[in-house]
C-alpha positions in Angstrom: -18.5 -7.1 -2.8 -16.7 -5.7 -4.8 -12.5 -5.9 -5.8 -9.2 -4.1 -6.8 -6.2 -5.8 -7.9 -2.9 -4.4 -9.3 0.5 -5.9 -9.7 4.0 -5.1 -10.8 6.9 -7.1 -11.5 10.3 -5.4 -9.7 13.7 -6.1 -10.3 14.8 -6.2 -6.1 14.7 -9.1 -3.3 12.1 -9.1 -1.2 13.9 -8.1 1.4 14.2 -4.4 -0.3 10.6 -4.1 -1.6 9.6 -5.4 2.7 11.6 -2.5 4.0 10.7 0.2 1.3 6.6 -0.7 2.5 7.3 -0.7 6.0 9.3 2.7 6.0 6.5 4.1 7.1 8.6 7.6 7.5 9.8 7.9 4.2 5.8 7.1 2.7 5.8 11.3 1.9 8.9 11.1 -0.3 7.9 8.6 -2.2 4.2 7.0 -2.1 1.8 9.1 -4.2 -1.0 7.4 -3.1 -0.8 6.5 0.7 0.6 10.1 1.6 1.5 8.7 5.7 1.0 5.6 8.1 1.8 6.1 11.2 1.3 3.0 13.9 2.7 -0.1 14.7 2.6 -2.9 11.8 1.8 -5.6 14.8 -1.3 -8.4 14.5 -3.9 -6.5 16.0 -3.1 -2.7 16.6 -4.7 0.0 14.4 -2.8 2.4 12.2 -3.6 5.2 11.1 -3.2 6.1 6.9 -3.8 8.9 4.7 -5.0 7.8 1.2 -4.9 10.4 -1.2 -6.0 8.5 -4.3 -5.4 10.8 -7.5 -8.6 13.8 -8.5 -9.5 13.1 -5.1 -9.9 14.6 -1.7 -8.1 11.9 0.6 -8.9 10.4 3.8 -7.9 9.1 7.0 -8.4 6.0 7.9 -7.6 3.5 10.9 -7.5 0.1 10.1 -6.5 -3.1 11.9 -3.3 -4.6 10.8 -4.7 -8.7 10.1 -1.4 -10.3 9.1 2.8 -8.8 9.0 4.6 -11.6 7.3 8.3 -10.3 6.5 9.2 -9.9 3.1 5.9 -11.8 1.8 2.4 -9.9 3.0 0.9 -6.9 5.0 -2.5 -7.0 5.2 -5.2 -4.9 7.2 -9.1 -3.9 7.0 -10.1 -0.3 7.3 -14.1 0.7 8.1 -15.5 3.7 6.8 -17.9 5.1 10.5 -19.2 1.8 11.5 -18.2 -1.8 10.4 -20.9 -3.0 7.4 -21.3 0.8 5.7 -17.7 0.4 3.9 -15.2 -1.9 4.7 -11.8 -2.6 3.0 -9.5 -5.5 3.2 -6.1 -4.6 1.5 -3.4 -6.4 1.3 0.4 -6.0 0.2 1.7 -9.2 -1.7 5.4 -9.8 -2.3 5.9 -13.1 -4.4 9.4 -13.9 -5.2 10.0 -14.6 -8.9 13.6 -14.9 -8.6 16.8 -13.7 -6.7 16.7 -10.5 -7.4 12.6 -10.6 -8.9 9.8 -10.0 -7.5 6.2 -9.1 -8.4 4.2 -6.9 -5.9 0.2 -6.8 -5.6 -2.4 -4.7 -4.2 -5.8 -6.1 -3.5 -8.5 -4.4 -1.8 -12.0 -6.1 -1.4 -14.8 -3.6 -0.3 -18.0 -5.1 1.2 -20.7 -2.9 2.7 -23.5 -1.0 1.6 -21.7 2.1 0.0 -19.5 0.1 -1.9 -22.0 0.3 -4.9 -22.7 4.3 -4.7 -18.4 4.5 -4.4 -17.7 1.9 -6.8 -17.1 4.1 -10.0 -14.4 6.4 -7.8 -12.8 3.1 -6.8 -12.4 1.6 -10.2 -11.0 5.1 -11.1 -9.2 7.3 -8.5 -8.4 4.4 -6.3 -7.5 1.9 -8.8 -5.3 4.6 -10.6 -3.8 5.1 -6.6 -2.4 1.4 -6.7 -0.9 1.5 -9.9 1.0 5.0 -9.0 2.3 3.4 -5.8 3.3 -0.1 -7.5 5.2 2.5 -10.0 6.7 4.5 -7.5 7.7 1.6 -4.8 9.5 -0.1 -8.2 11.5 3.0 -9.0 12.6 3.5 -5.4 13.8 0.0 -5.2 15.1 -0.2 -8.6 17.0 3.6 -7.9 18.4 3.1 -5.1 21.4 0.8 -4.4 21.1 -2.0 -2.5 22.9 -0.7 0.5 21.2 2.2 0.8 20.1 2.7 4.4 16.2 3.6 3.8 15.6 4.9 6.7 17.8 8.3 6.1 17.7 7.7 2.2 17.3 11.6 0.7 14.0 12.4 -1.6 14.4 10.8 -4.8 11.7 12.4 -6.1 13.1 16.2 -5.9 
């Protein structure tokens, strides 16, 4: 097995970083490293997500969504072909620090058996993929005021 973990402390409630993550429209203005989701974030259904870690050419993948706590977690595992050949289990932490503070993590652990062929382009590409998102979701939540519909919020990236 192996595991990714990244984490970034943002100054927004909970409530703000939740609906920024689960605007799954707005993921091509913003997200540099999970490019579109498109599904239902429901216990049980399959969505479908384009990960386009950096130096990298992408993929599409359909995991199950596991867990869709509000404001706390999103979690889901993704197979690569067939359950057992490469298997992620990633997960979407908000812990609330204060009011207004929270930190946000990424974990992913891989299990299967090209985890050890892949595992130099995960502690790379991928890993460098979670830290540009945790960057990006900060600034948007940061940027924008709080009343800002997201839903119909304009680019803020140009």
């Amino acid at each position: 097995m192996k595991e990714l973990h990244s984490e970034i402390e943002i100054d927004a409630s909970a409530e703000r970083v939740w609906d920024i993550l689960t605007d799954f429209a707005s993921y091509p203005q913003w997200n540099p490293f999970i490019r579109r989701i498109g599904g239902e974030l429901e216990v049980g259904e399959r969505l479908e997500v384009r990960l386009q870690p950096p130096d990298s050419r992408g993929i599409t993948m359909r995991p199950t969504v596991l867990r869709a706590e509000p404001n706390r977690l999103m979690r889901w595992v993704g197979h690569l072909f067939v359950p057992g050949i490469f298997d992620g289990e990633h997960s979407f932490a908000i812990h609330l620090l204060g009011e207004d503070l929270v930190r946000f993590v990424q974990h992913e652990a891989f299990k299967g058996m090209l985890v050890r062929l892949l595992s130099r382009s995960l502690d790379t590409n991928t890993l460098r993929g979670f830290e540009e998102m945790n960057e990006a979701l900060k600034e948007r939540a940061e940027v924008l005021p709080e009343s800002t519909d997201l839903r119909t919020s304009e680019n803020l990236h140009g």
